[in-house]
N, C-alpha and C positions, 0 to 999 in steps of 0.2 A: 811480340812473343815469337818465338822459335821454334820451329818442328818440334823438337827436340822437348821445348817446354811444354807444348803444346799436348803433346802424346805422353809425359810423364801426369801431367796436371789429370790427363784422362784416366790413367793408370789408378792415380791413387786414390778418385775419387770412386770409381767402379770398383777398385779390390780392396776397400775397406770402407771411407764415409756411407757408401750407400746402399752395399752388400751387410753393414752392420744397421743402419734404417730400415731395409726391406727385403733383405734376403737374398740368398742367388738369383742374378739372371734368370735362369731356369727356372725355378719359382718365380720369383715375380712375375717375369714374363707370360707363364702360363695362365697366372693366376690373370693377368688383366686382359691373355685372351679367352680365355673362358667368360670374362663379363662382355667385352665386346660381342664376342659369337652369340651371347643371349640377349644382347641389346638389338645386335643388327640382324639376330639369326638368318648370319652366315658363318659358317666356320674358321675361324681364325688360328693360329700357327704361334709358338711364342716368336719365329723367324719372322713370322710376319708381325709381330710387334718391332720388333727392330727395326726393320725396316719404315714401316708406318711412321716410329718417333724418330727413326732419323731424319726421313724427308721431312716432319715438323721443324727440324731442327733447320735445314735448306729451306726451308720456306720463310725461315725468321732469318738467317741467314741474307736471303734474297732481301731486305726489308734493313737489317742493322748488319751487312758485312764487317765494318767494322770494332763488334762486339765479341770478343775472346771467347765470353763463355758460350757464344754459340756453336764456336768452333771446335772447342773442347767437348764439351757435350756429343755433338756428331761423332768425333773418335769413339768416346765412349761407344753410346749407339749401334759405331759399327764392329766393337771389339767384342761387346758384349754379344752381337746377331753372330759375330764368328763364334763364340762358342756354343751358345744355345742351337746352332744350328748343326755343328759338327760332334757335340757332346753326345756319347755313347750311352745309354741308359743299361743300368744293373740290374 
């Protein structure tokens, strides 16, 4: 696979497969840190959710490099922390 496929395959699974399963990033993301921060009670970030599943994502990475969707995934991951993290609230 190719940059190229690599970062569309991320595209389309983040701006519609999974965004129509479970919501925006923003949502979602919040929503699974609010259960961490009361599992771990510590406070958690939806950024730091991003961040969290992407290193999962490297750490399976580390373990099956040669497996696509792990790679794909991480993009995702990190496309998604870019905007939860940069998104302006109304």
């Amino acid at each position: 696979m190719i940059r190229k496929e690599c970062l569309d395959t991320a595209s389309t699974i983040t701006a519609s497969d999974r965004q129509n399963d479970y919501g925006t990033p923003e949502n979602n993301f919040q929503v699974i840190a609010e259960l961490w921060s009361a599992y771990k009670r510590v406070d958690f970030t939806a950024t730091d959710v991003a961040v969290l599943l992407a290193l999962l994502k490297i750490a399976r990475i580390k373990t099956s490099p040669q497996k696509e969707d792990n790679w794909v995934d991480l993009a995702g991951y990190a496309a998604c922390g870019c905007e939860v993290s940069t998104c302006t609230k109304a």
